[in-house]
N, C-alpha and C positions, 0 to 999 in steps of 0.2 A: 477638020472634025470639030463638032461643037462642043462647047463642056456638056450641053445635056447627054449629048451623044459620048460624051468620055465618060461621065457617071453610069449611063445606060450601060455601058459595055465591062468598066470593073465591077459594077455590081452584077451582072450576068460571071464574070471571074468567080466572082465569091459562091455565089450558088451553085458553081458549077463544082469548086473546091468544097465546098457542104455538102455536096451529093455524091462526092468521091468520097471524103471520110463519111458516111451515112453508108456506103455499100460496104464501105472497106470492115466494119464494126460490123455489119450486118453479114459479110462474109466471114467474118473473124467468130463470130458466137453462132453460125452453125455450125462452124468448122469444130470449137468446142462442145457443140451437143452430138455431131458426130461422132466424136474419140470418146464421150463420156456411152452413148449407146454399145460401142463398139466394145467399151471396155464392159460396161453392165453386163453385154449378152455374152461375154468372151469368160468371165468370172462368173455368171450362173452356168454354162457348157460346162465350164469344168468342174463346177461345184457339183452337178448333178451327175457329171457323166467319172468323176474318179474321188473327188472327196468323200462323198456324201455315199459310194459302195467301198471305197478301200477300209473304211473306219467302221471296223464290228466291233459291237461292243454286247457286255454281257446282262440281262436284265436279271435281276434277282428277285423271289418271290417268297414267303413263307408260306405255306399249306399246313392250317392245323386244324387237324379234325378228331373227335376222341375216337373214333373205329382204328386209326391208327395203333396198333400193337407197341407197347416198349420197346419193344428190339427193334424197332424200326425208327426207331427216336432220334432227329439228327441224319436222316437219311439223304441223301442226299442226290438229286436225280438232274441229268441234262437233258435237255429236249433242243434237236436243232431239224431243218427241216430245208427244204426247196435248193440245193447247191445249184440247178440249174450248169451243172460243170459245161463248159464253152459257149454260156452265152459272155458273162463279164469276169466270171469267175475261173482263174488261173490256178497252178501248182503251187505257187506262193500263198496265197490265199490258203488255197488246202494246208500247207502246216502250219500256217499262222491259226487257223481253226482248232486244228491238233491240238496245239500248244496249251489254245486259252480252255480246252474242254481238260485236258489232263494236271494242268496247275489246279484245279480245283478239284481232283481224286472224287470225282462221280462214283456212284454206287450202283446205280443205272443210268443208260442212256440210250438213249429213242429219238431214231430219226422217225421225221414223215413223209418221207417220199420225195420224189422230184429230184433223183441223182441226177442223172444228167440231161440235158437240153434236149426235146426232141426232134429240134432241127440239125443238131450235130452229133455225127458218130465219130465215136472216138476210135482209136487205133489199138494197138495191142499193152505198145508203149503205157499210153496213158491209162490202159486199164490196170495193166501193173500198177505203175502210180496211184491209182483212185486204190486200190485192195490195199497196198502200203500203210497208206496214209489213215484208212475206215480201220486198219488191223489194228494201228500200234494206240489206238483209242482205247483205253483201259476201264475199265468199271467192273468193282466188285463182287457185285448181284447178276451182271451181264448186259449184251447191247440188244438192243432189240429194232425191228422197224417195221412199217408197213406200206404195201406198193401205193405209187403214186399216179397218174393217171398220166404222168409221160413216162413211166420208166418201161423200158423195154425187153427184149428177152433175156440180155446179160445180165441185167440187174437182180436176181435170183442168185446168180452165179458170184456175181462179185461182194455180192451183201455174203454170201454162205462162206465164202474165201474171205471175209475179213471177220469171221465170228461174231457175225449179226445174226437172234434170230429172228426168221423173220414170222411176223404175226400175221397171216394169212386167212383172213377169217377165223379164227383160231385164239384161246386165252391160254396164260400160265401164271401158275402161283409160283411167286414167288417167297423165301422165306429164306430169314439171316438165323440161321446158328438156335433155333425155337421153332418149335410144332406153329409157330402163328403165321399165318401168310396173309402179305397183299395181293389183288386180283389183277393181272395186267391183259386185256380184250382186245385184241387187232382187227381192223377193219380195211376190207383193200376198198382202192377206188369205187365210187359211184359212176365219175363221170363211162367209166369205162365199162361200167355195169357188172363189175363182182361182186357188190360189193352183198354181206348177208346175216342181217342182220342177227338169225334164231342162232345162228351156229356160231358166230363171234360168243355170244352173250350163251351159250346152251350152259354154262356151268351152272346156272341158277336155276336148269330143268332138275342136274343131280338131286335125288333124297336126300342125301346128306351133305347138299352144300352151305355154307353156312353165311345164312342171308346179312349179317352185321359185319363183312367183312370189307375192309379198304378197298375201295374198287376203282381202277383207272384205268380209261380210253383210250387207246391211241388209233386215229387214221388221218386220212390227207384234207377230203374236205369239210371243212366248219359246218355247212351247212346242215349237215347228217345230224348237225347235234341233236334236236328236236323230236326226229324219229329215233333214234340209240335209247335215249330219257325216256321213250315214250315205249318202250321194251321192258326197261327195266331203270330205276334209280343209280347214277353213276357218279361218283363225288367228284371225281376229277378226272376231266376232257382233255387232251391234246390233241391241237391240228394243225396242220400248213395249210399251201396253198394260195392263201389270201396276199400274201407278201404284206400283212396287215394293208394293203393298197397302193403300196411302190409312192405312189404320187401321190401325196397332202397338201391341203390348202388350209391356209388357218382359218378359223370359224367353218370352213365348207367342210371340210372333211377329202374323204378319198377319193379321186377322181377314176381311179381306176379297179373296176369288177367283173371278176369271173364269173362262169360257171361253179358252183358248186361252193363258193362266194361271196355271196350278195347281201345275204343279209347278214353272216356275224363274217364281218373283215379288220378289225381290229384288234391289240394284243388279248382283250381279256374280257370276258365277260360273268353275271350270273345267273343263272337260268335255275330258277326254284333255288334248291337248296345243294347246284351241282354247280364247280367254277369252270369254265373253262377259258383255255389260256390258248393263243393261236400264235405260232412262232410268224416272226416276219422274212423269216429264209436269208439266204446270205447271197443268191444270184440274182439275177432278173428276169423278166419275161420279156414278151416281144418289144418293147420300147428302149429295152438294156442300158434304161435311167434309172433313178429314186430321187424323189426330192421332199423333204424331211422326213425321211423315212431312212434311218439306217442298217443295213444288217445285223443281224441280232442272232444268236442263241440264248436258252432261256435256264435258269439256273436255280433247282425248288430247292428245299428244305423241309422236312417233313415232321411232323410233330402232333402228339395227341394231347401239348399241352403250351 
């Protein structure tokens, strides 16, 4: 063999050894962009599917308005709404909920619907449990709620067994220890088509009702807001439903919208000179994700000054 032919052949060596390490490096960093994807998608699953619903937390708001009476100064009201019971939401969950609603000696508190999942029945067991856990919920002035557009025919039953009452189309004064009362108005489901508006609201047909009185909303979907104001002037709206939209994108907004939905699906809004505030629920809907969107109940404070 010739020397050219010996140079020809260890410089074929060489590039043949360049193109081994050239793979070897080029197998080795995707191997690292694979463990890094695997890890990224493996750490948002679980972020979305247990961090991001195990961790409720309480949002706090002050409502001051001067229609508020003295004696209601300092009031103190929980609003929670959508438990969705068996889609992600467990028994654990439910007294963890208990807990953080009765550490803070509420004066009222009002669900808005959506007990349990309506793709899942629950058994007798667990309805024991769901009454238990809605009973030993304490509030001063009392609990109140209104149907939600999945809750079903026990729901009646288990809300009236855990001394909820429920606002059915239907309003109640209420009133601490003084002739002065706030106005609290129930509205059931839209989607479900009960929903009515004259007779929620008829207190304002009475001769002597007295139009300068504290008045607040409760039903399921936000949406209603627009038509209820448009009945009559309401200071303060609560609704569910919306899950304020489970799924958030930064700068985009909520990826996800219902029925009854669409337009107000965020915690808070103003509408003229009425607020309303829409709980983000504590369960899920069909996707049984949330991604920056945490469970929440809602925590007022009331004041005419």
């Amino acid at each position: 063999m010739t020397r050219e032919e010996l140079n020809e052949s260890k410089q074929n060596e060489i590039f043949k050894e360049e193109n081994r390490e050239k793979r070897k490096k080029i197998v080795f960093i995707s191997l690292k962009i694979i463990i890094l994807i695997i890890f990224l998608f493996s750490s948002f699953y679980f972020y979305v599917t247990y961090i991001s619903m195990s961790s409720i937390i309480v949002k706090e708001e002050r409502i001051i308005n001067n229609k508020i009476p003295d004696s209601f100064n300092g009031i103190k009201i929980i609003q929670f709404s959508d438990l969705q019971y068996g889609s992600n939401f467990t028994l654990q969950k439910f007294e963890n909920v208990v807990k953080l609603i009765n550490e803070r000696n509420p004066d009222i508190v009002i669900f808005n619907g959506d007990l349990v999942s309506e793709e899942y029945e629950i058994n007798s067991k667990e309805q024991e449990n769901i009454i238990k856990n809605l009973k030993s919920i304490k509030a001063n002035l009392g609990k109140y709620a209104v149907i939600g557009d999945e809750d079903g025919e026990n729901y009646v039953t288990i809300m009236n067994q855990s001394d909820f009452n429920i606002l059915n189309n239907d309003y109640e004064l209420i009133y601490n220890n003084t002739n002065d009362a706030i106005l609290l108005a129930g509205l059931s489901s839209s989607i479900n088509e009960e929903i009515n508006f004259e007779k929620a609201l008829s207190y304002y047909s009475n001769e002597s009702a007295n139009s300068n009185i504290f008045s607040i909303a409760l039903f399921h979907e936000p949406d209603n807001s627009e038509e209820i104001l448009s009945k009559h002037s309401i200071d303060l709206l609560l609704a569910g439903h919306s899950l304020n939209g489970s799924i958030k994108i930064p700068f985009l907004g909520s990826l996800y919208k219902v029925d009854g939905a669409k337009k107000y699906i965020d915690q808070s809004y103003k509408i003229n000179d009425s607020l309303l505030y829409i709980s983000s629920g504590l369960g899920t809907q069909n996707e049984n994700i949330r991604l920056f969107c945490r469970p929440s109940i809602n925590f007022f404070r009331i004041s005419n000054s």
